[in-house]
N, C-alpha and C positions, 0 to 999 in steps of 0.2 A: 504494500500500500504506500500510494508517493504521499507525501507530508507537504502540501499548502497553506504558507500563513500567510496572510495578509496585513500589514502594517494599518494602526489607526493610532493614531496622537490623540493623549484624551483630554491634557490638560501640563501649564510648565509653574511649578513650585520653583523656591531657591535653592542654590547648590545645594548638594546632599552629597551624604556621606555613604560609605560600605555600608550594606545589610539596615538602611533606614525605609523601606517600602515592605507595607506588608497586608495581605487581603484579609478580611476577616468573614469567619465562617459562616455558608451558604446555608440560606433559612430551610431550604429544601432542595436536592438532587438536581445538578445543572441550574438551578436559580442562580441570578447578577446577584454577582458580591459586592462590597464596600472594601474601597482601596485606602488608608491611610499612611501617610509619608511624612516625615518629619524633617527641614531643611538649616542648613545654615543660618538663617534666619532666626533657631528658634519658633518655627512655627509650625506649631504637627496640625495637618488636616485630612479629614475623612471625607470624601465623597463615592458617590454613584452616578452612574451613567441610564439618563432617562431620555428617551426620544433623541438620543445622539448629543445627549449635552451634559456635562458635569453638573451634579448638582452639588452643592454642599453639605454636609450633613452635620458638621462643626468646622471650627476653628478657632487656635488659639490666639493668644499674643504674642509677641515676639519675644525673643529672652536669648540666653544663650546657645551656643552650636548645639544642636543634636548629633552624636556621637553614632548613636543605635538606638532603633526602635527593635519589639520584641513582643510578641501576644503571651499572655498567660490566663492561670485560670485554673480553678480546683482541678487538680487531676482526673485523668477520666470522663472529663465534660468537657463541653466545647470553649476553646481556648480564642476567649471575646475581651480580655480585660487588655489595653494597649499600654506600655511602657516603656518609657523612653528617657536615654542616659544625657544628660547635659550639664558638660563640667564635673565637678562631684558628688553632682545629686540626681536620684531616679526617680523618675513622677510617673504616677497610673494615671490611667482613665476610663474611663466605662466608653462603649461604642455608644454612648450619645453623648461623648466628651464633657460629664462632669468628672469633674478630679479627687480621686479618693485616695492619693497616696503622696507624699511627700516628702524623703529619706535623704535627709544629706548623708555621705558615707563618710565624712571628713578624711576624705584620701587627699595626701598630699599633690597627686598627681590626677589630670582630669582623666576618665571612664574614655576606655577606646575600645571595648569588649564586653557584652553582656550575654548572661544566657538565661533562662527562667524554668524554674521547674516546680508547679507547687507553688507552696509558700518560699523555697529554695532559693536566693538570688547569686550568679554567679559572677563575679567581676572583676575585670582586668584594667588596670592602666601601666603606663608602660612596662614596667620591671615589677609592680605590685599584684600579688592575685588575694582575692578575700569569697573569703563564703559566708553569707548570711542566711540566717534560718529566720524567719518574720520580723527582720528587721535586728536580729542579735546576730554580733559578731560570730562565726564560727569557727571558720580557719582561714590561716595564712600562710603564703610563700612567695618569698622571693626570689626572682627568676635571673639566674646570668648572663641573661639576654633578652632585648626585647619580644612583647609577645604581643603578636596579631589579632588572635581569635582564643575565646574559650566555648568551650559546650559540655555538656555531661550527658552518659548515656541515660538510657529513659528510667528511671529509678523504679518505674511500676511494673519492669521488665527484670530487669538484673536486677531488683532489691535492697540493693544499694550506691549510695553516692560513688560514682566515678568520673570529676572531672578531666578533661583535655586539654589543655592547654598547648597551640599553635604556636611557636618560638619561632624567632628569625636568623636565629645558629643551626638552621635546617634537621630540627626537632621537634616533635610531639613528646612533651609530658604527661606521665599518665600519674595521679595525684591518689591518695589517698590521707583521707584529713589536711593536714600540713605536711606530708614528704611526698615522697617523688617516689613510686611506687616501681617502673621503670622509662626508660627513654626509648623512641623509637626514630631512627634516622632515615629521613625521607628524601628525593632526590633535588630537591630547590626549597629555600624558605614558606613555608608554606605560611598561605596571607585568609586562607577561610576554612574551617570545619565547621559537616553538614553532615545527619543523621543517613543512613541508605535508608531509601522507599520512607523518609520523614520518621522512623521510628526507629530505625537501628537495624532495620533486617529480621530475617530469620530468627537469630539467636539474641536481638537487639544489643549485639556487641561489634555491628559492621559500621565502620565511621569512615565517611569520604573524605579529602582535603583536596585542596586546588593550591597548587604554589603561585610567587609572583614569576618564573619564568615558563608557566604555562604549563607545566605539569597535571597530570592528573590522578590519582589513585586510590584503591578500598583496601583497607584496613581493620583486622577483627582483630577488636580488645578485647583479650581473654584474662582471667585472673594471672597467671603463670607468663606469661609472655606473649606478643603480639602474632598476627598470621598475616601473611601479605597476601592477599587476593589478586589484585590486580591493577595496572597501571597503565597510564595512557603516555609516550612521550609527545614532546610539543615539535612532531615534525615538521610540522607547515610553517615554524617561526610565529604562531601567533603571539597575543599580547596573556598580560600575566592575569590570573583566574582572582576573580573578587568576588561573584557569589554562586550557588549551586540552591537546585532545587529538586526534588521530585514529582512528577505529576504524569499522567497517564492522557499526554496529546496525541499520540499516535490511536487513540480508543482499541486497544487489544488486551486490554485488562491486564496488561502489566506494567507498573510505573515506569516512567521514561527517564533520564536525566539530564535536567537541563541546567545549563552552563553560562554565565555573563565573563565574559574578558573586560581589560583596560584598553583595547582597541577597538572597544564597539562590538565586538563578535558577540554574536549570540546562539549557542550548539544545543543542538538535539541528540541524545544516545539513547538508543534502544539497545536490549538484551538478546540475546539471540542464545541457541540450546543449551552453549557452556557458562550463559551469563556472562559472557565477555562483553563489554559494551562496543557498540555499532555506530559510528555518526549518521544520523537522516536526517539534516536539515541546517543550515546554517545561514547566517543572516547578519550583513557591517551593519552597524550603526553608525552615525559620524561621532559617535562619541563614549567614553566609559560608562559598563553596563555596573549601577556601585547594588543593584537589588533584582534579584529574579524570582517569580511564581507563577505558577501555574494556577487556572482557574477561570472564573467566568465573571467576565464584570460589562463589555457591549453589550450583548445581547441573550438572552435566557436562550440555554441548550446549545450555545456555542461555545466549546473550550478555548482558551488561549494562553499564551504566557503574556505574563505581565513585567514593565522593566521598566524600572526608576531611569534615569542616565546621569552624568554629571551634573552640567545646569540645570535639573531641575525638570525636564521633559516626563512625564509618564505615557509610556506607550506599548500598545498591547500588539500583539503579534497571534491573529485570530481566525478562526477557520472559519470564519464568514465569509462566503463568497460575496466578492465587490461589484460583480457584473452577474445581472439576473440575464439568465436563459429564456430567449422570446422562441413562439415557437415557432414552427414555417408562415411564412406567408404574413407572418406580426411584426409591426415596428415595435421596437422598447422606445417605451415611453419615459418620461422624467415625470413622476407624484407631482403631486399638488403642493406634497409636502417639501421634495427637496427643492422643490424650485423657489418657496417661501426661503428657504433654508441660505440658498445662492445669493440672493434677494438681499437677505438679513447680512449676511458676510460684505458684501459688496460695500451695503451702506454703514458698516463697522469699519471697513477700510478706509472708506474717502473720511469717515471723521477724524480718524485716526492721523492721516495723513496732513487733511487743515490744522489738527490740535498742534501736530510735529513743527509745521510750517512756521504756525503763529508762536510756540517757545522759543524757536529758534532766532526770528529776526526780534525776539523780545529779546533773547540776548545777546545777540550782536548791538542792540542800543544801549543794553546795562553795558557792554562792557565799552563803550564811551565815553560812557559817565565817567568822572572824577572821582566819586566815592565807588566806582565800581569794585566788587568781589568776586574773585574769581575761585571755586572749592574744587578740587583735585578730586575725580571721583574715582572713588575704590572699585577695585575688583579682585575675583579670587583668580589662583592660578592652583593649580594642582601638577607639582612634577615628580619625575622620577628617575633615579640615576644610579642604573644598576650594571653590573658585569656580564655577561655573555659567554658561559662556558664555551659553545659553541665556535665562536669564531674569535675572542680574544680580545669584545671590542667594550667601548661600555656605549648605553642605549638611553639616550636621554630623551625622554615624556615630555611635552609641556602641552596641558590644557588648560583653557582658557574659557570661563563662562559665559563670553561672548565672541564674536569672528575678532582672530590674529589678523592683525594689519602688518605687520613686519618682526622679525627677530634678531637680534645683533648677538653674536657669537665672537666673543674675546677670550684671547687667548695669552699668559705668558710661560708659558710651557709647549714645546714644541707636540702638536699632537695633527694626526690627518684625521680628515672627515670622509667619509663611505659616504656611499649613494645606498640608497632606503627605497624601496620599490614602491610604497603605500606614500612617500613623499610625494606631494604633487606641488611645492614652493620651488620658488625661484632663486636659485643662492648665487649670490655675487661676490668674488673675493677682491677685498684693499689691501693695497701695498703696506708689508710693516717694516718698521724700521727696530727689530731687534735689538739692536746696540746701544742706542739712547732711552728706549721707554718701556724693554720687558715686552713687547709687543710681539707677538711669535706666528700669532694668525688674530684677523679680521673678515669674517663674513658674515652677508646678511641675505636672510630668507623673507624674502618677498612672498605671500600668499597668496592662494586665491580668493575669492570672495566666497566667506560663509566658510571659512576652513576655523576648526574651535581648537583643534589637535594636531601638533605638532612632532612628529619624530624621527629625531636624528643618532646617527652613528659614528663615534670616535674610537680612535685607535690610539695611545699613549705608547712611552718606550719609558721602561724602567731608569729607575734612574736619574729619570727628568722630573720632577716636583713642582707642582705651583698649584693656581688657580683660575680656571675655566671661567666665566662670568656671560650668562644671559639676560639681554634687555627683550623682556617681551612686550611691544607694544599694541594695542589692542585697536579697532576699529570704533573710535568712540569720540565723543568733543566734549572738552579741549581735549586734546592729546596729553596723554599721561602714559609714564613707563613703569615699569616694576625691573627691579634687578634681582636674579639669582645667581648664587655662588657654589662651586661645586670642587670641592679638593682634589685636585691626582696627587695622587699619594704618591712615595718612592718607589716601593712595590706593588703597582696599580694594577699589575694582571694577578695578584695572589688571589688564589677563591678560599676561604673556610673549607677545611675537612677534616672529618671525622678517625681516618684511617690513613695513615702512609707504610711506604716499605721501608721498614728498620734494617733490613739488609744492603741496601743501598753505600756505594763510597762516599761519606760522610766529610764536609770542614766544618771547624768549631770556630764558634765565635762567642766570648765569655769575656763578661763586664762587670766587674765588683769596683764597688766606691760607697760613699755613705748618701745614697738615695733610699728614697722610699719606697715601697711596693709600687702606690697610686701614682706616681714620678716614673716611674719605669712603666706603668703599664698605658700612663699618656704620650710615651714615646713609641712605644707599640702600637697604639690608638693613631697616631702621624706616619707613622712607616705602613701600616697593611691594612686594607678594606677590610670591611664585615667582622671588625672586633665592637665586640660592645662599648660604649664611652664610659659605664659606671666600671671601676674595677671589682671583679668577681669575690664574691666570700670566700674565705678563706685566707690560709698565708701564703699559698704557694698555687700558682696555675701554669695549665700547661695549652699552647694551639695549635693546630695542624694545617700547613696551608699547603696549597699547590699551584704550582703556575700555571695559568689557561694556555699558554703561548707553546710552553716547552715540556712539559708535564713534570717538570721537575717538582722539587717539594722542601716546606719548611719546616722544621719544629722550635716553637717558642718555648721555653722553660724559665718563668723569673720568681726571686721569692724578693725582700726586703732585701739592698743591698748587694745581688748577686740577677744577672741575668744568662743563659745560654742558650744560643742560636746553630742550631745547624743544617747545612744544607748539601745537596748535593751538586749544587753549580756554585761557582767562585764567583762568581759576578755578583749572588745573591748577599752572599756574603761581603764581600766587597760594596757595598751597595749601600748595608745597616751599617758595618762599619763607618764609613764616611757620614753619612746624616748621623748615628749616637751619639759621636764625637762634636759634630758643629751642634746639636740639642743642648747636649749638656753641657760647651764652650759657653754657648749662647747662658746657660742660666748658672754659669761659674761654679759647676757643679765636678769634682775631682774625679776622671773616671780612671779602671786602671782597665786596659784591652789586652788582651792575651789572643789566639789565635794558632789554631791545630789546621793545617793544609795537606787533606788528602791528593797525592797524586791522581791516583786511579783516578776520583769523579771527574778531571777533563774528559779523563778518553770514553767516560759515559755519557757524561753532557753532550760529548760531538754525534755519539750511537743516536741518542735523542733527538738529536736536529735532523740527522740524514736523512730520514727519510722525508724532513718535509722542504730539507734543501732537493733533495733530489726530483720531487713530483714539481715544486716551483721552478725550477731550473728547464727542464723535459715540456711543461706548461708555454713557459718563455719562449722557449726551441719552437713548439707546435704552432706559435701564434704568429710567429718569425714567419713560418714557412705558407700562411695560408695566402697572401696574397699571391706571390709568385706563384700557387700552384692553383689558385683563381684565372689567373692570367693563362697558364698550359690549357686549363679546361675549355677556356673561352676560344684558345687558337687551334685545338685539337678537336673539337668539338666532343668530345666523352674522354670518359677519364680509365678506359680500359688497358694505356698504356702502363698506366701507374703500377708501382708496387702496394701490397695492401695496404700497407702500415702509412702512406700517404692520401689514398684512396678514403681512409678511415679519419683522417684529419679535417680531409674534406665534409665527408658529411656529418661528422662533429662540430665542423668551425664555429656555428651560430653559439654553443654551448661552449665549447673552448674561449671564445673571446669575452662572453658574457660572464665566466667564470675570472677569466684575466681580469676583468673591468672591476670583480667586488672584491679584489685584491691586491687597490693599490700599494706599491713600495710593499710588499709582502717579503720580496725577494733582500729588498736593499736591506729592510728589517733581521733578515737572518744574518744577511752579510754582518750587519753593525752587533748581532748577538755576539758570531763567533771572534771576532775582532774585539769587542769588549772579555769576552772570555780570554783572550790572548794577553792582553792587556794586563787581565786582573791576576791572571795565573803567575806572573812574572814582578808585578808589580807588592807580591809577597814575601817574593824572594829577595825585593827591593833592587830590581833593577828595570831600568826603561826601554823598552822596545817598540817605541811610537815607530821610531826609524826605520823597519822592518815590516811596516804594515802593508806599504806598498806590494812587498813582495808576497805577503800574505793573500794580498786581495787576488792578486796575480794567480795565486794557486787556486783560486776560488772559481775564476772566470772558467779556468778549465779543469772541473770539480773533480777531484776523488778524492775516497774518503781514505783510505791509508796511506797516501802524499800529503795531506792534511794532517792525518795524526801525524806523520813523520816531521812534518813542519812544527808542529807542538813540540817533540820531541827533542828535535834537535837543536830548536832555536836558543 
């Protein structure tokens, strides 16, 4: 059965958050439900859809951010009571919005995580988690990384409390009272958990998650240890998962699962005989999907999903056919009704349009005046600025609640920008003058009209430190900008992991002096991505990282006083080295450096590169050769003379080149690894061999790899 939705816009609230849209339950089987959504603003509203129109059914006042909304409600009955997190206080309300709850949590940090079960309330802000039982403290923990999402399984199923807690050190905690009952490591930071088929499944111990790099996967939390079901990877590059839902749009009687991305995407997955999930349906929006449900809210007996988006849009995706079927020999007619309908919009436009008209040259005259005021008007931006295991790059987000008019991209750290397929802006690069102002790259992204979403691709090189800086300016009067700031760290392609190989040829790098833990662990915080900012409990912690670029890998170990680094490329170490030293120069802090240099790991780090010197290299060669051998085809007319292996270049070209194209300086980037490696390897032994590189590069242009080690070797 093919899956037909049909897009209807019902109504636009203000921004909104993750998980703040939510339908409340059907008076009777397929009857229109009431959608309520709670926005930045502060302003939770409930409506229905009657005769094609929102109605309202409440609304508040304005106040502070809503965080998360969340339906509750005596267990076992229908879950109608709405509550909604804002700052560090939870307020209820009945679905005819009077307000019967009130609870500041006096948490030092504001509510970015709610769950409800019962009288149960379960909440997270960023490092804090708390459980309340009707409004009494229960328990607590705090968490060594920040956490996403919380939920607990259904307590009327498995019998007892078991909260989850979503980390962004690429874990699931599973909690018991106040400890950490066990950890489970998942493949990306995971940013939502969501109950399987709304209750847990089967056994009510199946718990889905959606990471921010677009993962996907099921997870049975059992007493004794976790069971992996199964997992989705994010082959098509889509955007990173914010919310999930269950519901039964496909009508085959078994719940479906549905999916909102940060790029608009909106997925359908069906089951199929092993329960493996199936995609049937998918659908861009132009903007993040931050709430999904499934249910009935156009039209009674018509299913749909339903989807907050960032600014504020709520929009259904519905199996109401849009075009009625006339039958032979009949013209389709337009109702009575919709042409009232057409009628009424029209004349909502043109006033709309004079109202715009007359503010405008009202204030082109205020702004003549001598006592004229001019107020800067705000807007939100929501960005994102994450690493890319896959290609080694980072991926930076920026939406915008209303159309991007242009983007200014500064740079004083040497970094290239990629081409982004889903980009449709205009990028133009300014001349910069490195040498006087830090200035390393200048460009700007021209938009098109009604673009809200922005996303671009950088490449950094180890090594190189600074700060990235985006002006987003928006399509609005006066003109006003917003700046964001975005650190490349020293070790900017390191990712967090859980596991490395201890057998590996190892260098040491160990720093004793009179620092403090929190002093060492803010230089760690400066040196490598995806460390938490608060330093972890404890006296002593240990991290795992790895390089996206080369798959090399690091291990942190610091206590009070004492830190050690090792790795198995010299460069990396050479790297911390030089920033530890100008950190704690910089804060007159006495360090003493010591240093263990494994031979072997060169000649593993070069094993490491080869192969991707060698496929860029061979790449370079094929992309060399396709015009001349364009040009044979065209004078020969067929290409029967050819040998295969040219013949095959040929009808690859479109994909060879297009592959070339999203890898610029790929190649020069190796070049400059293994020449920093040469460098660094040498430069422990304390002697210089800049002088030498030439000949180095030389060996490179005509690559092999045990003339290359030898060159190591000998030099």
């Amino acid at each position: 059965m093919d899956l037909n939705l049909n897009r209807a816009d019902y109504l636009q609230v203000g921004v909104t958050s993750q998980k703040t849209m939510k339908l409340l339950p059907a008076s009777r089987y397929r009857a229109t439900q009431k959608v309520v959504v709670g926005d930045h603003d502060g302003v939770v509203m409930c409506f229905g859809m009657k005769k094609g129109e929102a109605v309202t059914v409440f609304k508040t006042l304005p106040g502070q951010k809503i965080a998360r909304l969340e339906l509750g409600g005596v267990l076992n009955t229908p879950q109608e009571k709405i509550f909604i997190a804002a700052g560090s206080e939870i307020r209820g309300f009945t679905k005819r919005g009077k307000q019967f709850l009130s609870f500041e949590t006096n948490l030092t940090e504001s509510i970015k995580a709610m769950h409800i079960s019962g009288s149960d309330l379960f909440l997270s802000a960023s490092y804090i988690y708390n459980h309340y039982c009707d409004c009494k403290d229960q328990h607590y923990y705090l968490s060594g990384d920040k956490i996403n999402d919380v939920i607990c399984l259904p307590v009327e199923r498995v019998l007892h409390d078991v909260p989850v807690l979503a980390c962004q050190d690429r874990v699931l905690r599973v909690l018991q009272g106040s400890d950490v009952m066990y950890e489970i490591e998942v493949p990306g930071p995971p940013t939502v958990l969501a109950l399987h088929n709304g209750n847990g499944g089967d056994s009510g111990e199946d718990l889905l998650f959606g990471t921010s790099d677009g993962k996907l996967g099921l997870i049975q939390i059992t007493t004794s240890k976790p069971i992996h079901k199964w997992e989705i990877r994010n082959e098509k590059k889509r955007g990173g998962i914010l919310c999930i839902d269950s519901f039964d749009i496909v009508g085959d009687g078994v719940k479906d699962l549905l999916v909102g991305r940060d790029d608009g995407m909106v997925e359908v997955y069906s089951f199929d005989n092993a329960n493996e999930p199936v995609l049937r349906f998918d659908q861009t929006l132009s903007e993040s999907v931050t709430s999904i449900q499934g249910g009935c809210v156009g039209k009674d007996g018509y299913d749909e999903i339903v989807v907050s988006t960032y600014s504020g849009w709520v929009t259904g995706l519905t199996t109401e056919p849009i075009h009625k079927e006339s039958g032979p020999g009949e013209e389709l007619k337009i109702n009575q009704e919709m042409q009232n309908k057409i009628a009424s919009l029209r004349s909502e436009l043109e006033h709309l349009q004079y109202k715009v008209l007359q503010e405008r040259e009202k204030y082109q005259l205020s702004s003549q005046s001598s006592k004229a005021k001019s107020a800067v008007p705000s807007f939100s931006v929501n960005d994102k600025f994450t690493l890319n295991k896959d290609d080694a790059s980072y991926s930076l987000i920026l939406e915008v609640q209303m159309a991007i008019d242009n983007v200014l991209i500064q740079s004083d750290v040497p970094i290239d920008l990629l081409d982004v397929d889903k980009n449709s802006a205009v990028v133009s690069f300014s001349s910069c003058d490195s040498e006087s102002n830090d200035n390393f790259l200048l460009a700007t992204y021209r938009c098109q009209a009604n673009t809200t979403r922005l996303e671009l691709k950088i490449r950094s090189i180890e090594g190189q430190y600074g700060t990235l800086q985006a002006y987003v300016t928006p399509r609005i009067q006066p003109k006003t900008c917003q700046v964001r700031q975005y650190l490349i760290k020293p070790l900017s392609l390191h990712q967090r992991t859980h596991f490395i190989d201890h057998d590996r040829p190892m260098n040491t790098l160990t720093l004793t002096g009179q620092f403090s833990f929190a002093e060492l662990h803010s230089w760690v915080v400066f040196c490598l991505p995806e460390v938490p900012e608060k330093p972890p409990a404890g006296e002593c912690v240990t991290f795992y990282f790895q390089n996206t670029f080369l798959d090399t890998q690091l291990e942190s170990t610091y206590r009070k006083g004492e830190g050690v680094f090792k790795s198995d490329n010299i460069s990396t170490i050479s790297i911390l080295k030089d920033v530890l030293s100008k950190e704690a120069t910089r804060r007159k802090i006495n360090l003493n450096i010591s240093y263990e240099i494994n031979e072997v790991s060169v000649k593993h780090t070069l094993k490491l590169i080869h192969p991707k010197l060698e496929y860029q290299l061979l790449l370079a060669k094929k992309v060399q050769l396709i015009d001349a051998l364009k040009e044979l085809q065209v004078h020969e007319g067929n290409t029967n003379f050819l040998i295969p292996e040219y013949r095959c270049i040929l009808e690859e070209a479109d994909h060879l080149q297009e592959e070339y194209k999203k890898q610029p300086a790929h190649l020069e980037r190796l070049y400059g690894m293994i020449t920093d490696l040469f460098i660094d390897k040498f430069k422990f032994k304390g002697t210089n061999v800049k002088t030498k590189v030439p000949l180095l590069l030389e060996i490179l242009d005509s690559y092999d790899q045990n003339a290359l080690i030898a060159f190591f070797d000998a030099a």
